[in-house]
Each structure stands twice: as C-alpha cells, then as structure tokens.
N, C-alpha and C positions, 0 to 999 in steps of 0.2 A: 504493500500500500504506500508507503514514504517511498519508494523509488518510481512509484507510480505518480506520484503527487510531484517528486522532483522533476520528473520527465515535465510535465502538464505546465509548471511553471516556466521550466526553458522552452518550451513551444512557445507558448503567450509572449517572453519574452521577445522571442525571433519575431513572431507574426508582430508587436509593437514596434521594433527598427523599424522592419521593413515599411508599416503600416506609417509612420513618422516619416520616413526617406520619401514616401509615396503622396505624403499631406504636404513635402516642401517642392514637390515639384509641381503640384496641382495649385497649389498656391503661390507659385511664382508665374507658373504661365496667367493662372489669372490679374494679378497685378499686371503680366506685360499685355493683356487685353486691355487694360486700363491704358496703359502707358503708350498707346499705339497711336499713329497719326491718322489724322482722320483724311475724309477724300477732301481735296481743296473746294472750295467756293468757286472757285476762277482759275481755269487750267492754264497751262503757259501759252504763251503768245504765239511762240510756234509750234504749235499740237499740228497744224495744217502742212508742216510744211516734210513728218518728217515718214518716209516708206517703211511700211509695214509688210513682212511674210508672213504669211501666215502656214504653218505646217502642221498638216494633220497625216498620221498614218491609219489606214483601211482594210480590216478584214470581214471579209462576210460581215457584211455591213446595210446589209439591203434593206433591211427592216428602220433601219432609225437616216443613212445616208441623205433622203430627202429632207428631214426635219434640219439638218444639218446644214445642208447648202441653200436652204430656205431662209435661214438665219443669217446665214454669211450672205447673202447679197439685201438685206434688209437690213445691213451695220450701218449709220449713220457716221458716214465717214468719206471721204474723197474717194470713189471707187479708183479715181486715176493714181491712188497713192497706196493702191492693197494690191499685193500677187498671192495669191494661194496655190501653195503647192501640196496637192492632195495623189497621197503613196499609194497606191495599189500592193497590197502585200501579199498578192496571190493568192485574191481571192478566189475562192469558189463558186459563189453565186450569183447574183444579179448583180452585184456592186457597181461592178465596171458600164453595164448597159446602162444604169440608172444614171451614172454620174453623164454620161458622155450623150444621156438626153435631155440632161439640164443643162450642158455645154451649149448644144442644137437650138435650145430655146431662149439663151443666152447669151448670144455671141460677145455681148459687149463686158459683160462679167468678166474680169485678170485671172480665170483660175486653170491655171494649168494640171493635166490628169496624170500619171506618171506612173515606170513599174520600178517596183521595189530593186534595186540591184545587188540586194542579199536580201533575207531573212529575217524576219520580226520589227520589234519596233522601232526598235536604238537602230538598224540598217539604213528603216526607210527615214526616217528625220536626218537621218546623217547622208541621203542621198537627196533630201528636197535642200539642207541647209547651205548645200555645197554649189544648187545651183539658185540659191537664193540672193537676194541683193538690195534687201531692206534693211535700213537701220537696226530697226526695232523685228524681234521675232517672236510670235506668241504662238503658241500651241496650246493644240485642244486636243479632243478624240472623238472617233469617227461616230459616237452613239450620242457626243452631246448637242444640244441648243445652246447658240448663244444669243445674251440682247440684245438688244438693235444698237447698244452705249457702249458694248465691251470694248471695243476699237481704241471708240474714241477716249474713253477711262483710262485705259489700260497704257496709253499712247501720251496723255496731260499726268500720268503720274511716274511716267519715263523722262519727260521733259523738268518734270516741277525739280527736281533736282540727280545729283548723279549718284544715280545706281546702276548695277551692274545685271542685280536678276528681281524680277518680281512674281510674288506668289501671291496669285489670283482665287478668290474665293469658290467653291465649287456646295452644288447640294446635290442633293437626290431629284428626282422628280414628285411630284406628287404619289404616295401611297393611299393603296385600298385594303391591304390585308395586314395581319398585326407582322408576320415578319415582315413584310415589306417596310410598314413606321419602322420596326427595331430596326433594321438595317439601316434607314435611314436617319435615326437618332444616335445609333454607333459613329457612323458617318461625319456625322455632325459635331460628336466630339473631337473627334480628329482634326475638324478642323480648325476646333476652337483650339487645341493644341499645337496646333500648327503658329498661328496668326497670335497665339499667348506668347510662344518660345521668340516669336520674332520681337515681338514689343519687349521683351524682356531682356532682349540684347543676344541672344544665342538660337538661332536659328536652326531646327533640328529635324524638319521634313518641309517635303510640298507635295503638290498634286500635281501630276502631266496635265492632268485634261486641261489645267489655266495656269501656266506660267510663261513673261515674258522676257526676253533677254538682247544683252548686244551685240550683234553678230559677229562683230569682230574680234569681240571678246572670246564668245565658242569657241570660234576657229582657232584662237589663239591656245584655247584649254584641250584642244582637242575633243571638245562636248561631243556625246552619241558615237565614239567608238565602240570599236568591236568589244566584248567583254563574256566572260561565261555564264553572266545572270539573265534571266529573260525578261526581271526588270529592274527598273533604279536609273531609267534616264533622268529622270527630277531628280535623284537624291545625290548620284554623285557628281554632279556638274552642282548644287550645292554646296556640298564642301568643296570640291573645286576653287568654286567662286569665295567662298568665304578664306580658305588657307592662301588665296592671292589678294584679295582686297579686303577680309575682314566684315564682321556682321555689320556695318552698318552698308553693306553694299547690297544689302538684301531686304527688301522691303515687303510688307504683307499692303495688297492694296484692299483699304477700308472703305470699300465704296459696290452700294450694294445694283449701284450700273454693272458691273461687272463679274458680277454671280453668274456662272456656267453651270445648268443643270445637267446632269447623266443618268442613264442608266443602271435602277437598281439590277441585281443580280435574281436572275427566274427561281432557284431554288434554291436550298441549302446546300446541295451539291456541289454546284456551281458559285455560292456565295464562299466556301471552303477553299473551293478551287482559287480564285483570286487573292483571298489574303493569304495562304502558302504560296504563290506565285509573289507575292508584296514582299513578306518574309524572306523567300532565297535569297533578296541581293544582302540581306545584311550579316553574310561570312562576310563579305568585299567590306565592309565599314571600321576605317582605320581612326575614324574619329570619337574623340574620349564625349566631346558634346553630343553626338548621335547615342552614341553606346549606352553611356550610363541610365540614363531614364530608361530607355526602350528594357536593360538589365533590371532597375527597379521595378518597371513594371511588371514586369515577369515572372522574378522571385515574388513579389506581394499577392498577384492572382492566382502563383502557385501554391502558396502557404493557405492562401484564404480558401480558396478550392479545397486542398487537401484535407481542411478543417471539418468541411461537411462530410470528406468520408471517412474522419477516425470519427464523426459522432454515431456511424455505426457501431461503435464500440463503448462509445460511451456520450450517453445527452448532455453533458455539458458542453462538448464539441459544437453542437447544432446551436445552442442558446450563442456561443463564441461565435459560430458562424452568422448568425442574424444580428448581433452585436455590429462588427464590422461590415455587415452590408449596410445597415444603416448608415455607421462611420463614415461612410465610403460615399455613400449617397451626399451625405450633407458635405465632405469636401466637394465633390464634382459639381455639384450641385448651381452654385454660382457661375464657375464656368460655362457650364452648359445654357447654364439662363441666356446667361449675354449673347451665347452664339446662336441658340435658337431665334430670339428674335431680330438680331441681324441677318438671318439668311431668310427669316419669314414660314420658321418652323414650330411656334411658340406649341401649336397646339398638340405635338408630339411630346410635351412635358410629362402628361401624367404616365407617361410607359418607362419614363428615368428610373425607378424604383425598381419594375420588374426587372430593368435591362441588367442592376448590378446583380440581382442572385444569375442571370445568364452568362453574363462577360467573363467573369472569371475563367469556365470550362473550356469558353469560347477561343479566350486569348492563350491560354497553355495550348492548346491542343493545335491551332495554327503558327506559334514561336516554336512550339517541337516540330511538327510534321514537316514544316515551310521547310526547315533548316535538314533533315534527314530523308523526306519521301521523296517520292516523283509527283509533278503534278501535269492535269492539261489543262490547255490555254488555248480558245481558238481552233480549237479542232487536231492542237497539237498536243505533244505529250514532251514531257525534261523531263529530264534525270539529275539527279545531283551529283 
C-alpha cells in the first residue's frame, strides 16, 4: 500500500510539471494574441504597384478546383499585377479538363496551367516559383476559397513594413456534423497557436494553404527543395527565414480580409491520414523553438491520457483524469475564445469541453504513428 501511495504521488507529480510547462506555453501564446499587430487602417501607398504569384499545387482536385479559380478571379486587385501558376501534380481526374475550361472562358485571366516536373507538393511550388516573377508570393491549396480582399490584404501588409514571410489566417468551412465542428475547433486552435507564438516573438508553425513571401528571398533559401518528408513546405522555409532574419521577419496577418477557408477532412480515416502526414516532417526539425512545445505537448497529452487508463485500476485515476481536463479546459480556454471569434467560429464554443477529454488520444496516437507508420496522401502511400 505505501509503495502504492508513493508511486500515485510521483505520477501526480510528473503529470503537474508537465501540466505547469503546458499552462506556460498556452499562456504565452495567449499574451502574444494580445500583443499582435493588428490589420492597418490604411494600406501603403504602393499596395498597387507591387506583382503578385500566386502558386497553388493540384491533385485530384475536381471537386473543390472551381470554387477555387472562382475566387481567384473575383480578388479585388489589378488582374494586370497577379500571375497564377497552378501545378498539375498528376492528376487523375477531371482537374486538368476543369481548369483549362475556365482558361476557355477566361482568356483574359494571368493564370497559367502547368505539369508538375517531379512529385508532390514541395516539387510542384518549386517548379511554379522558378518560373514565377512576382515580388510578393502567396500560396494556397487546391480545395481552398479565397476573398475577394486576400490579394489585396495580404499585399498592404507586405508593403506596411519589411518582412520576409507572412502567415495568413486559415479556417475550416462551414460544418454540419459534430466531427466535422470538432475538427474544425481542433483547427482553430492551431491556429490560435500559430498567430499566439508569433505575437509572442517566437514563431513556431504556419499553414501552406495562406502564406506569403519574397521571392527572392526563396530563391535565395532554396525554399520547396527536394527533401524526404511529404510535408513541411510552410515549416521549414520558416525557420529558414527566421535562423536568416530573425522572428520579427515573420509576421501573422491580423486581418480577417484574409481568412482562407478549406476543406475539412470526409472521415476519421482520412482526418488520421493528414495529421501523420503533418507529423512526419518533424524528424527534419533542428529547431529548439519548434521542438520544445510540440515535446511539451506530447508528454502532457500522454501523461493525461495514460491517467484514464491506470483509472482502470484504480478510481482515483478517472477523478485525476477529469481534474485536469477541466484544468486544461480553462487554460485553452481564452485562447480559443479570441481565435474563434476572429475567424467567425464563436458558435463552435460549446464543443471546447468535449474536445479536451478527445485530444489527448487524439494527439498521442498521430505524434506516434506520424513519426513510425506509413501513411497515404492523395491517392499515394510513404513510408518512413
């Protein structure tokens, strides 16, 4: 019984570090939500004058393709000052026919259709950015909508001052089913984490579907090489950019012109599939700013998890375990507030509660697999 009782207290012990290391990093991202600049009043004087690529890469994309290039010629922006270079990455289905009868009925539209000259995503961005020739380059992906402002947003807070890469807010689309909200309240944490860790001075992820950058910058970083992950073209042209200019060359744009919506994920299967596809690039992450937290959060979801199943063994486990979901609840809590109503998610609030007794299982099981399994993507399959 005393060696039972000692054990009980070094657990609780661990799971407080951890659950302590996990309240300092949720609470500095939310301070750097605080601390974040907001979208100007009055963009700079030459937002008009400067060229914009725009690069998107394309697979089996038939289904969302139109919403996409519907959006892109409805940007409110100098058409004579946008080229879009949209990658063909082999696909399989209508993509190619789709695109090149909105070409037809378009003529006047900059957007050039193109084949991929290697393999997946980082190929094809690295084969539009080579023959791109705009200042400014933002990227999306092939299943999102953008608004009619991204352009021009994304473009006056390149200009307002000098930075190097900007991360672009991104949501879900509207949901109908309860996973579809929880995915997309998962989502939406992330991205409050995202746009916290930048205000907060240490820049620690982004999202492809909306980030902006300077071309010549890339080219100089060698952004979108070849590499053995299937993804991380956002994260390591990131540090890239920060271990050459430093975080204040990284900016989160606070301006809700420029929310890029995507596509949630159809199943669990396929929602799996994608964050172990997220997961693989981070063997490649040499940064101690990347690392740590992503390592905090890890260990805290896997201690807290673990918690519910020694309470098969014993109920005071389970009362531990609903302890700190609460806990957990009321750190994120705030964060999430702020970001839901900046992205225009507020009323996905009341499912925050059930999502922390789900995340835990959620986030072990795709930090292990990501890093160990094979996954498929697009019709393909990796190995690790």
């Amino acid at each position: 019984m005393a060696m039972w009782s000692d054990n009980l207290h070094g657990y609780i012990y661990l799971l407080d570090m951890a659950a302590l290391l996990y309240l300092g990093i949720i609470g500095l991202y939310t301070y750097g939500w605080y601390n974040l600049r907001k979208s100007p009043q009055t963009l700079a004087r030459n937002e008009n004058t400067i060229k914009v690529s725009i690069l998107i890469a394309a697979r089996n994309e038939q289904e969302h393709i139109p919403q996409l290039l519907q959006s892109l010629q409805e940007q409110q922006y100098p058409h004579s000052l946008i080229e879009v270079w949209l990658v063909d990455d082999h696909s399989e289905d209508d993509t190619a026919r789709m695109v090149n009868s909105f070409k037809n009925k378009h003529p006047s539209f900059p957007i050039h259709f193109i084949k991929n000259q290697g393999q997946g995503k980082k190929a094809a961005l690295r084969t539009a950015m080579l023959l791109a020739s705009g200042d400014l380059v933002l990227v999306t992906d092939a299943d999102c909508s953008l608004p009619p402002g991204w352009v021009r947003t994304m473009v006056g807070h390149f200009c307002e001052e000098k930075c190097q890469l900007l991360l672009g807010p991104v949501r879900m689309k509207q949901q109908k089913t309860l996973f579809g909200k929880l995915q997309s309240l998962e989502f939406i944490s992330l991205m409050g984490s995202t746009a916290g860790a930048v205000g907060a001075g240490f820049p620690v992820m982004g999202n492809g579907a909306n980030i902006g950058f300077n071309r010549q910058t890339a080219l100089e970083l060698n952004a979108f090489s070849k590499s053995d992950y299937a993804s991380g073209d956002d994260m390591f042209f990131l540090m890239a950019i920060r271990k050459r200019f430093g975080s204040k060359a990284i900016r989160f744009v606070h301006a809700q012109e420029a929310i890029v919506e995507t596509e949630a994920q159809p199943n669990l299967y396929a929602f799996l599939q994608q964050r172990m596809r997220w997961v693989s690039k981070s063997k490649g992450y040499r940064d101690k700013y990347v690392i740590l937290p992503a390592l905090v959060v890890l260990i805290f979801n896997l201690l807290f998890g673990f918690t519910l199943i020694l309470g098969l063994a014993n109920q005071l486990f389970i009362m531990v375990f609903v302890l700190f979901a609460l806990l957990k609840f009321l750190v994120d809590y705030p964060l999430l507030y702020l970001t839901t109503g900046f992205l225009r998610r507020r009323h996905l609030m009341p499912y925050a509660l059930f999502l922390e007794f789900v995340y835990p299982f959620y986030v072990v099981f795709t930090g292990l697999a990501g890093l160990f399994l094979p996954f498929r993507w697009k019709g393909r399959r990796y190995k690790k």
